[in-house]
C-alpha positions in Angstrom: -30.2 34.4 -24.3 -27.2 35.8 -22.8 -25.5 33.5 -20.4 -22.9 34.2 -16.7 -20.8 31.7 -15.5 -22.3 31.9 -11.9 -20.4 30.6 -8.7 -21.7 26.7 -8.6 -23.7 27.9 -4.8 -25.8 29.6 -7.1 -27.7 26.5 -8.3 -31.4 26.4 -7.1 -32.3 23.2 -5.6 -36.0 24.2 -5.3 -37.7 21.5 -7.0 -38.0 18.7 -4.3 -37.0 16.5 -7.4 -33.1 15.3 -8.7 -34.0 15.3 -12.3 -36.1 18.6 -11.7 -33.3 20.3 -10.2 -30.8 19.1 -12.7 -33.3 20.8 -15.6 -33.1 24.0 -13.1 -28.9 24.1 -13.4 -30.6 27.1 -16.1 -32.8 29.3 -14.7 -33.0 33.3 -14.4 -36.0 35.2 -15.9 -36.0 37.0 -19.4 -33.0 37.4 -20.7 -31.1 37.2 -17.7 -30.3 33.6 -17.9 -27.8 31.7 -15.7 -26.1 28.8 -16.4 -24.9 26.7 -13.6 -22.7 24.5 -16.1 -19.8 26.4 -17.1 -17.0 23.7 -17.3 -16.4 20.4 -16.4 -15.3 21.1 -12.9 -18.6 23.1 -12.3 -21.0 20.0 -13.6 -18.8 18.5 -10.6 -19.5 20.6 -8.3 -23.3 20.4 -9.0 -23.0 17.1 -8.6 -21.0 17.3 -5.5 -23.9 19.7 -4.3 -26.8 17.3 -5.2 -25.3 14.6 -3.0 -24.6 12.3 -6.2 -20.4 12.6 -5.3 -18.9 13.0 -2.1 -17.7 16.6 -1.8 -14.4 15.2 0.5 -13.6 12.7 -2.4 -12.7 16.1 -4.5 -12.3 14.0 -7.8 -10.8 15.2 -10.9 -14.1 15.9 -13.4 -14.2 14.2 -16.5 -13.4 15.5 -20.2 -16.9 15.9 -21.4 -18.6 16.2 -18.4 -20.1 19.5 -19.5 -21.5 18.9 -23.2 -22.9 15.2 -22.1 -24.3 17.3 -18.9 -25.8 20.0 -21.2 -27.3 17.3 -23.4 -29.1 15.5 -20.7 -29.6 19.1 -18.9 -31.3 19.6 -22.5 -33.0 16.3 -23.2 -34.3 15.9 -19.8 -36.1 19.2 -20.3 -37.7 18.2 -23.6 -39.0 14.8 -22.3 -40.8 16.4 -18.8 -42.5 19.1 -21.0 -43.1 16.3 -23.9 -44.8 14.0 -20.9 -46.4 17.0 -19.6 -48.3 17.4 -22.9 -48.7 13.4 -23.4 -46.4 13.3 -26.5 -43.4 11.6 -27.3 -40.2 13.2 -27.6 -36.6 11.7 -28.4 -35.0 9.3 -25.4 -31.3 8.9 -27.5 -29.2 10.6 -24.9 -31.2 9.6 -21.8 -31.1 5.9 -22.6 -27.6 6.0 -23.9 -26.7 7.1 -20.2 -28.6 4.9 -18.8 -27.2 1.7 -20.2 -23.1 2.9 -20.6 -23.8 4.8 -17.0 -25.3 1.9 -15.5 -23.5 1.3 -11.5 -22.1 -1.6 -10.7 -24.0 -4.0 -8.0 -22.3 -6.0 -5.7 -23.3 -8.4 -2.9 -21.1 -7.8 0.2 -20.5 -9.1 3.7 -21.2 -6.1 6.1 -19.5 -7.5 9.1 -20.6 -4.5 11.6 -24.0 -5.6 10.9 -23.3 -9.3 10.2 -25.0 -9.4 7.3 -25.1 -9.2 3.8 -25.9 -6.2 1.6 -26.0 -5.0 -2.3 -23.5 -2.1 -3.1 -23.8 0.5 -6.1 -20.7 1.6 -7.3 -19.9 4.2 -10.1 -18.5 1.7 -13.0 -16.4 4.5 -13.5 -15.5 7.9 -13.6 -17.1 8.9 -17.2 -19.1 11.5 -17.9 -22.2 8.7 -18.1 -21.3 7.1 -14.8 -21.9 10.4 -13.3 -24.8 11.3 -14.6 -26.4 7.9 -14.5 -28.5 8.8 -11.4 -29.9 12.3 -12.6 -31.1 10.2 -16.2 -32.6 7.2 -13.1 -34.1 10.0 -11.0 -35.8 11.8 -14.6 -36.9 8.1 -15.8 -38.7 7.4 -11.8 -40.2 11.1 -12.3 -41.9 10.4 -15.8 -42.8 7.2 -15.5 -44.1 7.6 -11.8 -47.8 7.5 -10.2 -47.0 11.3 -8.9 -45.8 12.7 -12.3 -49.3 14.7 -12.5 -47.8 16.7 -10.0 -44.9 18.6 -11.9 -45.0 21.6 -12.5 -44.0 24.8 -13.9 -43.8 27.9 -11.8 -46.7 30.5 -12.6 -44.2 33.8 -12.6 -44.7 34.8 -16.2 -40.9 34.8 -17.1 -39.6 32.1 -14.9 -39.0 28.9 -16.4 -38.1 26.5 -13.4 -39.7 23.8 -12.3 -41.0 21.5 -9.5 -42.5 18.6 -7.8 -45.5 19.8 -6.2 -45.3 17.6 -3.2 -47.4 19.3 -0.4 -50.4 18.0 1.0 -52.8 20.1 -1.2 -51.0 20.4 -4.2 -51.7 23.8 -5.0 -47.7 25.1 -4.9 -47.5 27.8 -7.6 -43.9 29.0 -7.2 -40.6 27.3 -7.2 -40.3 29.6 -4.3 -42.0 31.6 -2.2 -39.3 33.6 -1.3 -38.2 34.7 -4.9 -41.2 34.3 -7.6 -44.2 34.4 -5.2 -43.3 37.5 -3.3 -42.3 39.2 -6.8 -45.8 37.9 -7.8 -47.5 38.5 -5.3 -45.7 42.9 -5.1 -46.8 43.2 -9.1 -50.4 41.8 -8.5 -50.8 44.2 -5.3 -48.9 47.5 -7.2 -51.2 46.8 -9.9 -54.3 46.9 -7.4 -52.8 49.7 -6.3 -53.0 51.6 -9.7 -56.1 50.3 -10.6 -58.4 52.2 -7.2 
């Protein structure tokens, strides 16, 4: 698999689904694999992207923001394709995020509203902190009531996935735009040699 260090921008957020989009940080077809995760600073950026950091707040990213990123990117793939099959597959790094990740809650006086509310806040500014709501949003997906509807885009060589949410449930692409209409040209060129 040979691997470019893409602009950050290029990261498809297709899937309708956090954890889904975070597996899709790699994506590309045959050998022709991107990798959105090329340093710390571009796990950041993803994050920034995915609404999970404020992109004014500019923070300095983390040493080890990339390998834990990669491991989870990893893991998280392993466990939707695991649940996909009905089989068990190894949690270590997803629940080791989950509990040293884990936000802080806090009741607060909100004194615009006059009223009381609870606050998340990062704990810190870790690698595990960060990534905390990408292993919550995978753990939602799998252990959801719509996890039937995951799926894996039909183009032969594309290995992204999705959340089929419409109202019929029969979404075959991560996007229409990109794998359908490739799709959809090779079935009609090869209609077209077969008359």
């Amino acid at each position: 698999m040979s691997s470019t260090a893409p602009l950050p921008s290029d990261a498809p957020f297709v899937a309708d689904n956090l954890a889904l989009d975070f597996i899709n940080s790699e994506y590309g077809v045959e050998d022709q694999r991107r990798d959105c995760f090329a340093d710390d600073d571009s796990v950041m950026h993803w994050l920034q992207q995915a609404g999970l950091v404020p992109p004014t707040a500019n923070p300095q990213a983390p040493r080890g923001l990339l390998d834990l990123a990669r491991q989870l990117r990893d893991r998280s793939r392993v466990v939707v394709h695991a649940a996909m099959n009905g089989a068990p597959a190894d949690l270590g790094v997803i629940n080791q995020i989950l509990e040293t990740g884990r936000p802080l809650r806090e009741l607060e006086w909100d004194s615009e509203g006059r009223s009381y509310r609870l606050v998340s806040r990062l704990r810190d500014d870790n690698p595990a902190s960060l990534l905390e709501p990408v292993a919550d949003a995978l753990t939602s997906l799998i252990t959801g009531d719509k996890f039937e509807f995951v799926r894996q885009c039909e183009a032969h060589d594309c290995i992204l996935l999705f959340h089929d949410l419409t109202k019929s449930h029969r979404r075959r692409w991560c996007s229409m735009a990109t794998c359908g209409n490739r799709m959809k040209v090779a079935a009609f060129r090869s209609r077209q040699k077969g008359e």
